[in-house]
N, C-alpha and C positions, 0 to 999 in steps of 0.2 A: 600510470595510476595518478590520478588524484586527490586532495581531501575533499571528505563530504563535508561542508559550513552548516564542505568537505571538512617445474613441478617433479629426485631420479625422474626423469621426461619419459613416460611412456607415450605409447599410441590407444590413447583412449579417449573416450569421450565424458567427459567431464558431465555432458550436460544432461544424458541422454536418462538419468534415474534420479533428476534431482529436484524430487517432490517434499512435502509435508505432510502426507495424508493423516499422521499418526498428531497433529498441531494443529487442530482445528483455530488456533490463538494468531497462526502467522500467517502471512503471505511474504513469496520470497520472487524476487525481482531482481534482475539482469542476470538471472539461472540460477542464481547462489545467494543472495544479500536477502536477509531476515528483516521485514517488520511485523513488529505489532498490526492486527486488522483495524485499519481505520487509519494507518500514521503512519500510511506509504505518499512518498513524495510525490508530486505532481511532475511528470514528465515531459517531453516534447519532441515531437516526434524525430528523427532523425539520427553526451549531457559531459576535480575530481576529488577535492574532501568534501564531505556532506555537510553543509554549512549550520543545519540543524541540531546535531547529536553536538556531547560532550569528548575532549580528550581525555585521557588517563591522564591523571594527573605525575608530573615528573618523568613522564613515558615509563611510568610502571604497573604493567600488565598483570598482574595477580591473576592467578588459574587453579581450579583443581583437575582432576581426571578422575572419572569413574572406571574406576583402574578394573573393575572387576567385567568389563564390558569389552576390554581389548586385549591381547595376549600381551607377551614381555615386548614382543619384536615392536609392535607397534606403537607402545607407549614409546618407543628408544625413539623412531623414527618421529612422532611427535613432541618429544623434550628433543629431539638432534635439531629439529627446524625451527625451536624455538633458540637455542642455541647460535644458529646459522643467523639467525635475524638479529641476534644481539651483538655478535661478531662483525659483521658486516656494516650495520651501525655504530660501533665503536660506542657498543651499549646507550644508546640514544631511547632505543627500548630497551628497556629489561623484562622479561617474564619468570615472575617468582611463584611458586607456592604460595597458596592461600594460607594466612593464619588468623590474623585480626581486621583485615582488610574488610572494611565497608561493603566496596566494591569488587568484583570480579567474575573472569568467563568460568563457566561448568563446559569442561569437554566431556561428550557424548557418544555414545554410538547410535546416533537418530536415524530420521531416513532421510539419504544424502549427504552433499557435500554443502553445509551454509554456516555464516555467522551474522549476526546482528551490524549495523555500522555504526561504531564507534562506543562510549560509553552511554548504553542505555537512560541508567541509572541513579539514583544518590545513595542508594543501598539496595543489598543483595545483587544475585546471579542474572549473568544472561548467556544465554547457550551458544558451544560452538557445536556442529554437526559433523562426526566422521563416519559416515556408514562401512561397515566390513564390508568387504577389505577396500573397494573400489578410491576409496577417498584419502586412503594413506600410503601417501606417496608426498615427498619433502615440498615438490612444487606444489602441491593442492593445501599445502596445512600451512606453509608460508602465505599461498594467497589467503585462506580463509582470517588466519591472524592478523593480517594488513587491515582487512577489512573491520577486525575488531577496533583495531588502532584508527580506524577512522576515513580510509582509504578504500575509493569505488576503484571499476575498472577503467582500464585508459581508453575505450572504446567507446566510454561513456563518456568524456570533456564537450565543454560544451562547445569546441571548437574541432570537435574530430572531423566535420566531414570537411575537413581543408586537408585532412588525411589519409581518411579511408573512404571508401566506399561501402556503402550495406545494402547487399542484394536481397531486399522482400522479398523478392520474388522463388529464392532459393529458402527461404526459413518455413520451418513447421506454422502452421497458424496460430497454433497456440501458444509460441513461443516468441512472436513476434514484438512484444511488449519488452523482451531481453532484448532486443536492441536499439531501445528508446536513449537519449540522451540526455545529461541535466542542462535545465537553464545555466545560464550566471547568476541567477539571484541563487541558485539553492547547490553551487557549485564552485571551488573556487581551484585554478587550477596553478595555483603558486607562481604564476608566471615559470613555467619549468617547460621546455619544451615536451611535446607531445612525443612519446614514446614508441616504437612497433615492436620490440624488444624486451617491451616492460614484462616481469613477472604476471602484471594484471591485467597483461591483454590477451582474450577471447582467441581461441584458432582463427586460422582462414575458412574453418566447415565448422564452427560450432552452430544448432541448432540446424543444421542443413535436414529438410527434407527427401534428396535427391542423391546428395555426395559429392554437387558443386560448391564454391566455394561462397559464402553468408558475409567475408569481409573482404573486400580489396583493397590493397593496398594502391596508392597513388604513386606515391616516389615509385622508381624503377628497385625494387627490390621482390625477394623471393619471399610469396606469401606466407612459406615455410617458417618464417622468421617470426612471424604472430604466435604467443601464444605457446614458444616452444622451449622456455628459460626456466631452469631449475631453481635458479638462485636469483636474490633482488639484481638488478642491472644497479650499474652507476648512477644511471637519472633516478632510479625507483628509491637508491640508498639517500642520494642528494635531498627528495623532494619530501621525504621520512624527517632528513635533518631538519630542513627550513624548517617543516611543518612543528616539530616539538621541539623548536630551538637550541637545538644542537652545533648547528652549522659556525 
């Protein structure tokens, strides 16, 4: 992962119902990351904090949950992942309950799995997305939170294709825009090496038409390894730190 200027692992696909139809407000980009219509970044083809959005400030994440929208089970597994991120950071984030906080995310049961990147805001909500049941699971609510916190995917640097490879020619057409990249201007990726490991990187078949594989990996490793992490990686926890000056 990186900053925008800057999953229990099942077998699922993450990408395959992750629309907005019910938001006529947003458009959502690399399968999952929310903007606003009209204040979607300029891409390029072949991009990891978003150099444009704001951070939380002190890495404190205020949240509510529209608690009447998920059972008991789900709320656990979404406060456990918020938990796991604070743990693993050595509370570098914290996610607290909303009370007087200016700023903060509304968790949802929308349609899909999406969050906004970074602090929208200078006041009020911006939405996180868990659609029943498909979207709660520890790795997908970890990712989607990262993203709040201001963090793309790692598939997205703008130096990835020194690492992976992406097969056009295996992606849905319409989905083809998920695997665009960021510039450097509108991407910064901490000097942190590039990740295959990271919680925020894409399967080896995400968006696949066919049920060949959309990402190749370079280095001689098992493509299996994309995309298949429960919890942040070292680099993912490291690059969290630098980013909100923890480290």
């Amino acid at each position: 992962m990186y900053a925008i200027q800057q999953f229990k692992v099942i077998q699922i696909n993450l990408f395959v119902s992750v629309t907005v139809d019910d938001r006529s407000d947003l458009q959502i980009n690399e399968g999952h990351i929310a903007f606003d219509v009209g204040s979607v970044p300029v891409l390029v083809p072949a991009r990891n904090a978003y150099k444009k959005v704001a951070k939380w400030t002190s890495g404190l994440l205020p949240y509510t949950i529209e608690r009447s929208q998920f059972t008991a089970a789900q709320i656990t597994t979404i406060t456990n992942s918020m938990r796991t991120i604070e743990q693993q950071t050595d509370n570098c984030i914290r996610c607290v309950e909303r009370t007087n906080h200016l700023t903060w995310i509304r968790i949802y049961a929308g349609t899909g799995c999406w969050s906004y990147m970074g602090r929208q805001k200078a006041s009020d909500s911006q939405d996180v997305s868990f659609e029943n049941s498909d979207c709660l699971y520890q790795n997908i609510v970890i990712d989607e939170l990262l993203h709040a916190v201001r963090f793309a995917h790692e598939q997205a640097r703008p130096d990835r294709d020194t690492y992976v490879k992406i097969n056009y020619e295996n992606i849905q057409s319409s989905r083809k825009n998920n695997s665009d990249r960021y510039s450097t201007t509108k991407a910064d990726t901490l000097q942190k090496v590039y990740d295959l490991t990271s919680i925020m990187h894409h399967k080896w078949n995400a968006f696949s038409k066919n049920g060949l594989p959309t990402i190749s990996p370079k280095a001689n490793v098992s493509q299996s390894t994309m995309g298949s992490a429960s919890v942040m990686t070292d680099s993912d926890i490291e690059k969290v730190k630098s980013y909100y000056l923890c480290a």
